[in-house]
N, C-alpha and C positions, 0 to 999 in steps of 0.2 A: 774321682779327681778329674776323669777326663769330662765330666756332665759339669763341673764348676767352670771348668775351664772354658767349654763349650757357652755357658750360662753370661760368663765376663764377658768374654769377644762379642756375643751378642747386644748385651747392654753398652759395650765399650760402640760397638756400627752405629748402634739408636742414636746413643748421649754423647760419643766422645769425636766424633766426628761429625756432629750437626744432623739437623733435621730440615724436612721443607712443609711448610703451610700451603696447602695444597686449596682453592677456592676455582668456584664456577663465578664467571659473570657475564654481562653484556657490553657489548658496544651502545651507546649515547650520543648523544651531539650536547656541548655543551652550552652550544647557541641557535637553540631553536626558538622561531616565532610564530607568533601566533597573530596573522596581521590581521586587523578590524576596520570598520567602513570607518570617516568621519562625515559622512553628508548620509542622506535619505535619496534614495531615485533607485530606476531600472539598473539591473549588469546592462549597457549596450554592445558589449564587446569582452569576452572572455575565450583572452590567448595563450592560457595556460594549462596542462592537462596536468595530474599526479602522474610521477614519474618524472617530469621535465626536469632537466638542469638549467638555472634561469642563471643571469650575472647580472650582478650587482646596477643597479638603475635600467634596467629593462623592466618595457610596460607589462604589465600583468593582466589588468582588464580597466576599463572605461565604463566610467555611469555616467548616464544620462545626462544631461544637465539641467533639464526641466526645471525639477523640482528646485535646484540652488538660479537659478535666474530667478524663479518668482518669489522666491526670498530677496534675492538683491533688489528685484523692482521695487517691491514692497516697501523694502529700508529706502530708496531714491524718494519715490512718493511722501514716505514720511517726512524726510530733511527736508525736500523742497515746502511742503505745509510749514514746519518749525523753521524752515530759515525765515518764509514769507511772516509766520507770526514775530519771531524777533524782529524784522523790519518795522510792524504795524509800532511794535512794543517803543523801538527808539524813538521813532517819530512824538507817540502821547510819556515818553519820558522828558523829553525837549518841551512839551509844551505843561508839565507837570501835570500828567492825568493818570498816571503809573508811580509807584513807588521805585524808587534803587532797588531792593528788596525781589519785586516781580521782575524787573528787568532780569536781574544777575539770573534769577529760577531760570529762566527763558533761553539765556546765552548758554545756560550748564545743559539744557535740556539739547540746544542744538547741538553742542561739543558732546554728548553723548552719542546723538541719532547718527553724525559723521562718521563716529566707532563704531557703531554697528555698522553702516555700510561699510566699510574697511573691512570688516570683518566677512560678513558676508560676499563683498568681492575677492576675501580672500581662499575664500573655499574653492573656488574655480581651478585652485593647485592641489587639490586634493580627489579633482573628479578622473583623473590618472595615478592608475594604481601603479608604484614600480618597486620593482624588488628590493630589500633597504642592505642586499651583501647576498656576495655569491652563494650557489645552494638548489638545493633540491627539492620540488613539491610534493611534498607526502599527503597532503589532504586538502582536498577544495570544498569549499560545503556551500558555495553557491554555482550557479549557471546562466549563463546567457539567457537574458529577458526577464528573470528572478529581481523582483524587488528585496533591495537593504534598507535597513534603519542603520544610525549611527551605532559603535557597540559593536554591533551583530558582528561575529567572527567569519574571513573568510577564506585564508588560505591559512597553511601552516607550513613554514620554511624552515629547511634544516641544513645549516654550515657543514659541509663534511670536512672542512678544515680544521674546526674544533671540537675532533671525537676524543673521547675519553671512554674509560671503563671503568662501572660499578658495580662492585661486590659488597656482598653482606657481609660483616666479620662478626663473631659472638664475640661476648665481652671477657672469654677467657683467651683469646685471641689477639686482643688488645693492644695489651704490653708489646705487641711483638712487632706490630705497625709503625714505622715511622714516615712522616714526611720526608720526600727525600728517598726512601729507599729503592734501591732498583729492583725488582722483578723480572721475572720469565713469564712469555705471555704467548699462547699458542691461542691460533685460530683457525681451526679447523677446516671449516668451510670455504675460507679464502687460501689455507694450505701456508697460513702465515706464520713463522714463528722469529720474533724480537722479543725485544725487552724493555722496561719502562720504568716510570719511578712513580710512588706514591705522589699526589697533589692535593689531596685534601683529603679531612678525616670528618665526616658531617657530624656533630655530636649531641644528635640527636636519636636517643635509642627507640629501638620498635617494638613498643610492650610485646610486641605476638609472638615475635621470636627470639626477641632478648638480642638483636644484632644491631652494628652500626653497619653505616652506608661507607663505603672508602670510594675515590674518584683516583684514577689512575691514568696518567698521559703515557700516553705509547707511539713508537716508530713504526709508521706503519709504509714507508717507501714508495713506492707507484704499486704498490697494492689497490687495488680495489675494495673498500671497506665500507660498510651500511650502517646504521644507527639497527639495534635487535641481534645483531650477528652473536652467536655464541662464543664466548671465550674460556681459556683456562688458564689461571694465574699460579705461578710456583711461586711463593716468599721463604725465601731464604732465613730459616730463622737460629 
């Protein structure tokens, strides 16, 4: 009697009084970048190290301008040819030695080349690099005096103002996830413990281990908190 008894209370602590979904995860930045050149030329100036805390419109590094002048030249050189040929143009239109036809080609050809030079004058804003929102350098993968191509990636920025936490949940786990729900959220390393709510549920599962991704916002105070930092999620279930 007393072992059934014993056997109840046990099952009554598990089942009758709740349980917790106990899960490891990380800290993230939900808004990291990954910033790319849009012009070609030298780094002439890189003012930024990994590690740094940049704010939002401060310069980052400077390229050369070489390369983007001799492209504008180029476009100038063109227009001034094509505007001089559309003048030749109107002249033997007026005296009918050109068709309507060639002329209009000739006007469209100069209203283009002006867009290019527009264009390419307008690259002159992009040979200062500035940070596009506060945050911190986790990776530079060029250096002072290093030729870019357009494309080419060269810093990577990371918001610490929008960290999240994601954990993997199995799909028998599932059910038990909601949007919305609050959580217990220890962080060890920063000696942090709050609480948070569910914010998204990816749903996209991962053949290898059969789990979904959850994303979790958390109170994290004038803590100190890094994008990798370990954490430990209780879900109340």
């Amino acid at each position: 009697m007393k072992i059934k008894l014993a056997i109840i209370f046990l099952l009554t602590s598990i089942y009758g009084f709740g349980s917790n979904l106990s899960l490891s995860g990380s800290v993230v930045s939900d808004n990291q970048k990954m910033l790319a050149s849009r012009n070609m030329g030298y780094v002439k100036k890189m003012l930024v190290s990994e590690g740094d805390f940049v704010k939002k419109g401060q310069l980052l590094y400077v390229i050369d301008p070489t390369e983007t002048n001799a492209a504008e030249q180029m476009n100038k050189n063109q227009l001034d040819n094509t505007l001089a040929n559309l003048a030749r143009y109107e002249r033997l239109y007026k005296k009918d030695m050109v068709s309507r036809y060639d002329l209009e080609n000739m006007r469209l050809a100069a209203k283009n080349q002006k867009e290019m030079l527009k264009i390419s004058q307008g690259q002159d804003d992009y040979l200062n690099v500035r940070a596009p929102n506060d945050g911190i350098i986790v990776a530079k993968k060029i250096n002072q005096g290093e030729m870019i191509a357009p494309g080419m990636p060269t810093i990577i920025l990371t918001d610490l103002s929008k960290l999240r936490i994601v954990v993997e949940v199995s799909e028998s786990s599932l059910r038990q996830i909601k949007i919305g729900k609050t959580v217990k959220i220890d962080i060890p390393s920063a000696d942090l413990k709050t609480t948070g709510t569910i914010s998204s549920i990816i749903p996209s599962l991962n053949p290898m281990t059969h789990k979904f991704t959850v994303k979790i916002k958390f109170n994290k105070g004038d803590t100190k908190i890094y994008p990798g930092m370990y954490a430990r999620i209780t879900i109340p279930v």
